[in-house]
C-alpha positions as CSV (number, residue, x, y, z in Angstrom):
1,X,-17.0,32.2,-0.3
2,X,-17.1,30.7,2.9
3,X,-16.8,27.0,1.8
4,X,-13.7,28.6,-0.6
5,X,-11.9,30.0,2.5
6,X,-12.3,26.9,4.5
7,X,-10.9,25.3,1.5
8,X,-7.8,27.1,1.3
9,X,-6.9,27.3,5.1
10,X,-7.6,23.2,5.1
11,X,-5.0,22.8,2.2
12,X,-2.6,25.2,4.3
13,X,-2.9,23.3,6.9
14,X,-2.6,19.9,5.4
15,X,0.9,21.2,3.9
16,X,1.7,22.4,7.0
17,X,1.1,19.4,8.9
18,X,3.1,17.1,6.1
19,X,5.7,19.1,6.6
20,X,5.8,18.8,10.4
21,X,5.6,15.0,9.5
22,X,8.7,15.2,6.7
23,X,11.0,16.7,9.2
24,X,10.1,14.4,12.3
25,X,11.1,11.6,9.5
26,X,14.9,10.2,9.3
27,X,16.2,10.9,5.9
28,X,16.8,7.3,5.5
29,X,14.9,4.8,6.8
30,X,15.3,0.8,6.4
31,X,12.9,-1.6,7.9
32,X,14.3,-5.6,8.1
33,X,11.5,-7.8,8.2
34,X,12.1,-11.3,9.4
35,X,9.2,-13.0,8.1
36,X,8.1,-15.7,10.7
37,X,11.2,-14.5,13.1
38,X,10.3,-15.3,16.9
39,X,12.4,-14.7,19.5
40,X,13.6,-18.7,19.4
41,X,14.3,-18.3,16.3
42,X,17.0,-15.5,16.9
43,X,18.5,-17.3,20.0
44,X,18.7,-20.4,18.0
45,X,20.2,-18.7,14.9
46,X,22.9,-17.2,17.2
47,X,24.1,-20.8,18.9
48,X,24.8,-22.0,15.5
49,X,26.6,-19.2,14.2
50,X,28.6,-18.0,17.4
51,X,27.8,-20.5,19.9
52,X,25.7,-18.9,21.8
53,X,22.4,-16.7,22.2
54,X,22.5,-13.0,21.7
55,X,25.3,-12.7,19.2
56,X,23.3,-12.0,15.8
57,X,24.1,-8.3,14.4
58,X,20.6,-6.8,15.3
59,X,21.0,-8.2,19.0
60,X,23.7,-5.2,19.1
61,X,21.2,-2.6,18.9
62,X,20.6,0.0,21.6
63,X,16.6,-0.3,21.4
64,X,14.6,-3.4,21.8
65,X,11.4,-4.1,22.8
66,X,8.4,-6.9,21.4
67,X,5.4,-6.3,19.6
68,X,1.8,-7.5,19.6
69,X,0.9,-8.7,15.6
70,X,-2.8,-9.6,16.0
71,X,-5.1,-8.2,13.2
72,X,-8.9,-7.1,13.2
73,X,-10.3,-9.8,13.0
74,X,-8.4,-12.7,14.3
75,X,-6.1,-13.4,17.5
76,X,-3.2,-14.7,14.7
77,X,-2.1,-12.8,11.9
78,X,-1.3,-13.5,8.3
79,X,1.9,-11.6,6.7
80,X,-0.7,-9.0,4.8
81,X,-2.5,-8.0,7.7
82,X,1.2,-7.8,9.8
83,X,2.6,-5.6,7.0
84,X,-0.1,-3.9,6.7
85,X,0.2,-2.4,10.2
86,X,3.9,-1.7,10.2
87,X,3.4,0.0,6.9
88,X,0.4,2.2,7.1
89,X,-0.5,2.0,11.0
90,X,-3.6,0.7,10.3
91,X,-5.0,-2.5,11.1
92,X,-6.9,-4.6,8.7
93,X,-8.0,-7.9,8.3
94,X,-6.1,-11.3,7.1
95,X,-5.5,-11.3,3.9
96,X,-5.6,-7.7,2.9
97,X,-2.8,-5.2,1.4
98,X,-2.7,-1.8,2.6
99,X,-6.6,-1.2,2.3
100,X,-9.2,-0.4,4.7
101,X,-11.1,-3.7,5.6
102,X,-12.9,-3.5,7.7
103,X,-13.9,0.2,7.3
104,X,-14.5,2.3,4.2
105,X,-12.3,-0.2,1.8
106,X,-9.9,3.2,0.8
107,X,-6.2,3.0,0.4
108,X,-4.3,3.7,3.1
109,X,-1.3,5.8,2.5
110,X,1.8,3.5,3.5
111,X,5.6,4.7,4.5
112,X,7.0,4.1,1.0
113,X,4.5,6.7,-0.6
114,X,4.9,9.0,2.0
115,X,8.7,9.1,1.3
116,X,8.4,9.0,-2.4
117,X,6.0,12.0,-2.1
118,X,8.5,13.8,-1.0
119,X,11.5,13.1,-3.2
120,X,12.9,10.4,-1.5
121,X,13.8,6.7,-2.9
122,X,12.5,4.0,-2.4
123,X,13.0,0.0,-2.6
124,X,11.3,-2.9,-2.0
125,X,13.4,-6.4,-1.2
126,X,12.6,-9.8,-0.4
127,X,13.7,-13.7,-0.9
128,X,10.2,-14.6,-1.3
129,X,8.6,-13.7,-5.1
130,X,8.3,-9.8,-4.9
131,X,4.2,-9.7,-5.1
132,X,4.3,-12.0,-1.7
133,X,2.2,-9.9,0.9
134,X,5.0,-8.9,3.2
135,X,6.1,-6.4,0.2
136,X,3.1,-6.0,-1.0
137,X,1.8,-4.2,2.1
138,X,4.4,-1.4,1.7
139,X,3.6,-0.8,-2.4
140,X,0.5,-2.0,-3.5
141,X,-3.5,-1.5,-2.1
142,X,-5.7,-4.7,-3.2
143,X,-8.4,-6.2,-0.9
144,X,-6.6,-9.7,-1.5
145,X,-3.2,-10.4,-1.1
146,X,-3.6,-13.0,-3.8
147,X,-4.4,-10.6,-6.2
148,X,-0.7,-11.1,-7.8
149,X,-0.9,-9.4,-11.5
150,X,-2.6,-6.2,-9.7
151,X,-0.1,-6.5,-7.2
152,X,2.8,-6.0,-9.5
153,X,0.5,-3.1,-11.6
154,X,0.4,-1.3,-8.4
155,X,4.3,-1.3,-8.7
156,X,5.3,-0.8,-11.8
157,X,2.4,1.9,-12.5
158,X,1.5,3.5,-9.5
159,X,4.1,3.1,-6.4
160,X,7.0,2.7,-8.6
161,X,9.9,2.0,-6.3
162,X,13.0,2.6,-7.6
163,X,14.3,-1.3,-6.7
164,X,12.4,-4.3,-6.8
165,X,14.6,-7.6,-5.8
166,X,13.2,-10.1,-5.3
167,X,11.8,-13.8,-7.0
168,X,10.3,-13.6,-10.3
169,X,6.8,-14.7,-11.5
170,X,3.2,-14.8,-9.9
171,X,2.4,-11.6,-11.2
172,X,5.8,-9.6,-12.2
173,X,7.2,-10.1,-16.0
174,X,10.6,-8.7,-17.5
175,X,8.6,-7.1,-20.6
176,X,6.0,-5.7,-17.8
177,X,8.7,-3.8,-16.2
178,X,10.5,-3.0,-18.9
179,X,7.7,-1.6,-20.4
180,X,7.4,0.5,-17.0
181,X,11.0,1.7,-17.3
182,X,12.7,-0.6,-15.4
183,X,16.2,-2.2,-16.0
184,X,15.5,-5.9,-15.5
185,X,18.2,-8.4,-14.3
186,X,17.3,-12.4,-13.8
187,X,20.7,-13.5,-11.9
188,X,23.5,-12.9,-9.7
189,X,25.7,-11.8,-12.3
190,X,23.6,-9.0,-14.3
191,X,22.8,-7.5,-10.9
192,X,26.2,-7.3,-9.6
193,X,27.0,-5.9,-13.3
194,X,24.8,-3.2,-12.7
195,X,26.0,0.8,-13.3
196,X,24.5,1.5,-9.9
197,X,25.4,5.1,-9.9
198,X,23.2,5.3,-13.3
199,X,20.7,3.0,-13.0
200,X,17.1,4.4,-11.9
201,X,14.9,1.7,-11.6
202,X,15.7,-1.9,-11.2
203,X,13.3,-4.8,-11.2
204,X,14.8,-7.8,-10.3
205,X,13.3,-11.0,-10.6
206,X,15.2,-14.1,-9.8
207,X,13.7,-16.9,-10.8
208,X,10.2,-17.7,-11.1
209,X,9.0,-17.7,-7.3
210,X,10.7,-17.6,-4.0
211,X,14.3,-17.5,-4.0
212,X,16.5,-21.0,-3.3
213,X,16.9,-21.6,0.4
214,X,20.7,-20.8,1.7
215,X,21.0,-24.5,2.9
216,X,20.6,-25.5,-0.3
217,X,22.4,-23.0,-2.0
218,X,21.5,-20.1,-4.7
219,X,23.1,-21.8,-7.7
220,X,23.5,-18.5,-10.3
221,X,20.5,-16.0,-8.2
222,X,22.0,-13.7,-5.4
223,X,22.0,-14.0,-1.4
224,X,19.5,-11.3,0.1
225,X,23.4,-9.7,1.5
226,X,23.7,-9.3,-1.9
227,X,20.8,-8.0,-3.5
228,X,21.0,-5.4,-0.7
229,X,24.2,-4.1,-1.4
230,X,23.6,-3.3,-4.6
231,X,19.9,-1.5,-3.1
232,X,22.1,0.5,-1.0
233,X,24.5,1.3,-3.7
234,X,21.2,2.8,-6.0
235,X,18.8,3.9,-3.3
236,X,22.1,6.3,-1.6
237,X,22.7,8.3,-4.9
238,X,19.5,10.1,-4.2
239,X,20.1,13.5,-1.6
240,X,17.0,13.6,-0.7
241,X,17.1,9.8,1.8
242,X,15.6,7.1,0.5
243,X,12.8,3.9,2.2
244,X,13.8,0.5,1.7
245,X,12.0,-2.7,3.4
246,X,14.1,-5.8,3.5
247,X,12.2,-9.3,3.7
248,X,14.0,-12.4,5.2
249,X,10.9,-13.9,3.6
250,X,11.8,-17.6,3.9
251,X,12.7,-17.9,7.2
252,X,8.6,-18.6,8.0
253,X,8.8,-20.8,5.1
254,X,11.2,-22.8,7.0
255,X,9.3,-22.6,10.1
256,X,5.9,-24.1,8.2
257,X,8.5,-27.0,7.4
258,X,9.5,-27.2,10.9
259,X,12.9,-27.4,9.4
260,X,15.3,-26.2,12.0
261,X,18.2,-26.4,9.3
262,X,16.8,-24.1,6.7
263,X,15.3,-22.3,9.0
264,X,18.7,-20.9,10.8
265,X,20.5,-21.0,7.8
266,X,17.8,-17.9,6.4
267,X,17.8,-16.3,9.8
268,X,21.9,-16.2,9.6
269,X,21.7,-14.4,6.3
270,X,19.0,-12.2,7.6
271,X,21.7,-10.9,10.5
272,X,24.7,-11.0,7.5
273,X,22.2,-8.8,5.4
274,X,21.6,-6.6,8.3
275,X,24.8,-6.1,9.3
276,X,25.7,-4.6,5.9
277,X,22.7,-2.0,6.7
278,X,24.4,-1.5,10.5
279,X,27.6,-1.1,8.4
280,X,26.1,1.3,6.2
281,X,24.8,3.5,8.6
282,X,27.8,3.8,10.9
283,X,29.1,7.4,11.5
284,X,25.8,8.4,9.7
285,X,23.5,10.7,12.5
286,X,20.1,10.8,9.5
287,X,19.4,7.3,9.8
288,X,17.1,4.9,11.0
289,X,17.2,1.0,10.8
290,X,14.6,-1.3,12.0
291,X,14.4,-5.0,12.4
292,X,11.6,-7.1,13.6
293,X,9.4,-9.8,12.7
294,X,5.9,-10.0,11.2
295,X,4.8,-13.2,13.6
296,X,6.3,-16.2,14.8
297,X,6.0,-19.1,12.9
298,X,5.9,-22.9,13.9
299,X,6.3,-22.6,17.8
300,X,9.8,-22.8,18.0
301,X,11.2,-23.7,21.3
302,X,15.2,-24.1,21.9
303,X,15.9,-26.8,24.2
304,X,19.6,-27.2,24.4
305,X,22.8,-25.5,23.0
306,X,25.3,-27.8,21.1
307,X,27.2,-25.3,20.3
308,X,28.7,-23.5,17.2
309,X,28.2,-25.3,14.0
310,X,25.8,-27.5,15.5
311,X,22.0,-26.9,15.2
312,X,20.7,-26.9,18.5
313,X,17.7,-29.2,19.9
314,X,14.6,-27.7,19.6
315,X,10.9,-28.4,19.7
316,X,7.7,-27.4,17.1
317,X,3.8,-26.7,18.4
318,X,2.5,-26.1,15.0
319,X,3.3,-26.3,11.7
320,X,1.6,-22.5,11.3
321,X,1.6,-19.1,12.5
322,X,1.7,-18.4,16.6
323,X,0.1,-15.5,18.7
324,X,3.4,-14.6,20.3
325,X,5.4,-11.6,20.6
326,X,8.1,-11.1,18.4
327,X,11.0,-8.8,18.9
328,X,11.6,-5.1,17.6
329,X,15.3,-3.7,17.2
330,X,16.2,0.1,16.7
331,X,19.1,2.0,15.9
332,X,19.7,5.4,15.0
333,X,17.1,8.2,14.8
334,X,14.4,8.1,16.9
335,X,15.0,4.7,18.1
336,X,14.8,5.9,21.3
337,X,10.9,5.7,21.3
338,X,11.5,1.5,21.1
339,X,11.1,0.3,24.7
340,X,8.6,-2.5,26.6
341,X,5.3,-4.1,24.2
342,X,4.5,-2.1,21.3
343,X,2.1,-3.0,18.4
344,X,2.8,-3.7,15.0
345,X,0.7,-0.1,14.2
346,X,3.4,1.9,16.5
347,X,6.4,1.3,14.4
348,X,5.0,4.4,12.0
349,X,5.0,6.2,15.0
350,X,8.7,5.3,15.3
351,X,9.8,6.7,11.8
352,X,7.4,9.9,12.4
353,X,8.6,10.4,15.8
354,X,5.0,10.2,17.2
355,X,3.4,12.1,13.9
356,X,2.1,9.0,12.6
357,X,-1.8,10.4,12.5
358,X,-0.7,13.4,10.7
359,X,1.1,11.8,8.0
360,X,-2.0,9.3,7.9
361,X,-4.6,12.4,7.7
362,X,-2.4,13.2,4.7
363,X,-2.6,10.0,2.9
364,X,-3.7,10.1,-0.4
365,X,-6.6,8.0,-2.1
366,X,-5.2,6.8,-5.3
């Protein structure tokens, strides 16, 4: 009777203390991911486009502050273990999605599920294929973030985000999603054809990897402004809020390349795409929008301005992943809790409003 009792005022209290989380929680939430996005790589982004640093969209924000990204067990992380952390406040090691490693190997409970629990939408969008870690980390659990075909199971059958946009293949199939109740579309033009007020769930999958770079143009598959416009257009119908994570996922891609071209070129279309979101949410007070990096890549150093529409002179230390800081923007609800260093972990704190370990004690182990 005892064990009963404790039972039922642990339950009580577990509802409770969601709820306490729920309300702490902006209706609508987006978090912009630069993948690879270093400081450099903002300031350099900006000379190019404006002619000078500090003129991208996101640079506008009232908040900013930079964040650590190491993971458990190395001084550099890899985009899983990155993700990982911003998603679940957990970290993990290199290599893993959402799941306990080190530690007991459980799922952990990530943003996305805690806002779909609660009636909210949710969306998932990147330029990279849509199983690619950074995604991945906010809608899947698997000990390995190659684990593609279990990466898109976890989507279509268990997380089931209400828009998936990104690159096709490595896991994700048309008749898989269809089969999962998902409209699929393969191009620019049968997304933008799209009965976004009707539509429920949209998979889709340009292509059969990473999306085109913007340097080299899209041919007949959508910009990431794009595909996020229509996200919006889906993910708002709902009155209960919505999640979406946006992925600039080929700006590190770039930076591997040591490709200064490409790689400002994506960063540009990161800011166009996020100044849709900032467009978005203007006059809105329910709101919060995000943008930061997951690491640098490449070791990007700007050396001299040559002004707009010229890419300015910069140098490389590595054709990988760096150590260093990489910025954090805020705007709107609880943004205010953005200021100095912060870790990757503390950016649930920022959506919870510092209720990040009660929403975690809430998690559920799928």
């Amino acid at each position: 009777m005892l064990r009963e009792m404790t039972s039922i005022a642990y339950s009580k209290l577990l509802r409770s203390s969601m709820t306490q989380v729920i309300r702490s929680m902006p209706k609508n939430v987006i978090i912009c991911i630069g993948d690879g996005m270093g400081f450099e790589k903002v300031k350099a982004a900006g000379m190019y486009a404006y002619g000078e640093a500090g003129t991208l969209s996101f640079e506008t924000f009232p908040y900013q502050a930079e964040i650590t990204t190491h993971p458990s067990d190395s001084p550099m992380t890899d985009s899983a273990a990155a993700a990982t952390a911003m998603a679940t406040g957990f970290k993990v090691n290199n290599g893993v999605i959402s799941t306990a490693i080190p530690g007991d190997g459980r799922k952990l409970h990530t943003l996305l599920e805690s806002f779909s629990a609660h009636g909210k939408s949710t969306g998932l969008v990147s330029t990279t294929f849509i199983t690619h870690a950074t995604p991945a980390a906010f809608g899947a659990h698997q000990p390995l973030r190659g684990n593609l075909p279990e990466i898109a199971e976890d989507y279509l059958n268990q997380t089931r985000p209400h828009v998936l946009l990104g690159g096709g293949g490595n896991g994700m199939t048309p008749a898989a999603a269809e089969a999962a109740g998902y409209t699929v579309v393969t191009d620019r033009a049968s997304m933008l054809g799209l009965d976004t007020p009707a539509v429920t769930r949209v998979s889709g999958q340009f292509g059969d990897t990473n999306l085109p770079y913007e340097f080299d143009g899209l041919g007949t598959l959508p910009h990431l402004s794009e595909m996020i416009a229509t996200a919006l257009r889906i993910l708002a119908n709902n009155p209960n809020g919505f999640f979406l994570m946006i992925e600039g996922g080929r700006i590190d891609h770039a930076g591997h390349s040591n490709d200064i071209q490409r790689n400002v070129c994506e960063t540009i279309e990161f800011s166009n795409t996020v100044q849709i979101v900032l467009d978005w949410g203007m006059g809105r007070a329910d709101t919060l929008i995000l943008v930061t990096a997951d690491h640098e890549t490449g070791g990007l150093q700007v050396l001299e301005n040559n002004g707009k529409g010229n890419f300015p002179e910069v140098s490389w230390s590595t054709g990988g992943h760096t150590t260093v800081n990489v910025p954090l923007y805020g705007w709107g609800v609880n943004a205010e809790r953005i200021s100095g260093v912060m870790d990757n972990t503390d950016l649930v704190g920022v959506v919870t409003n510092g209720q990040s370990g009660l929403m975690q004690g809430m998690g559920s182990v799928h």
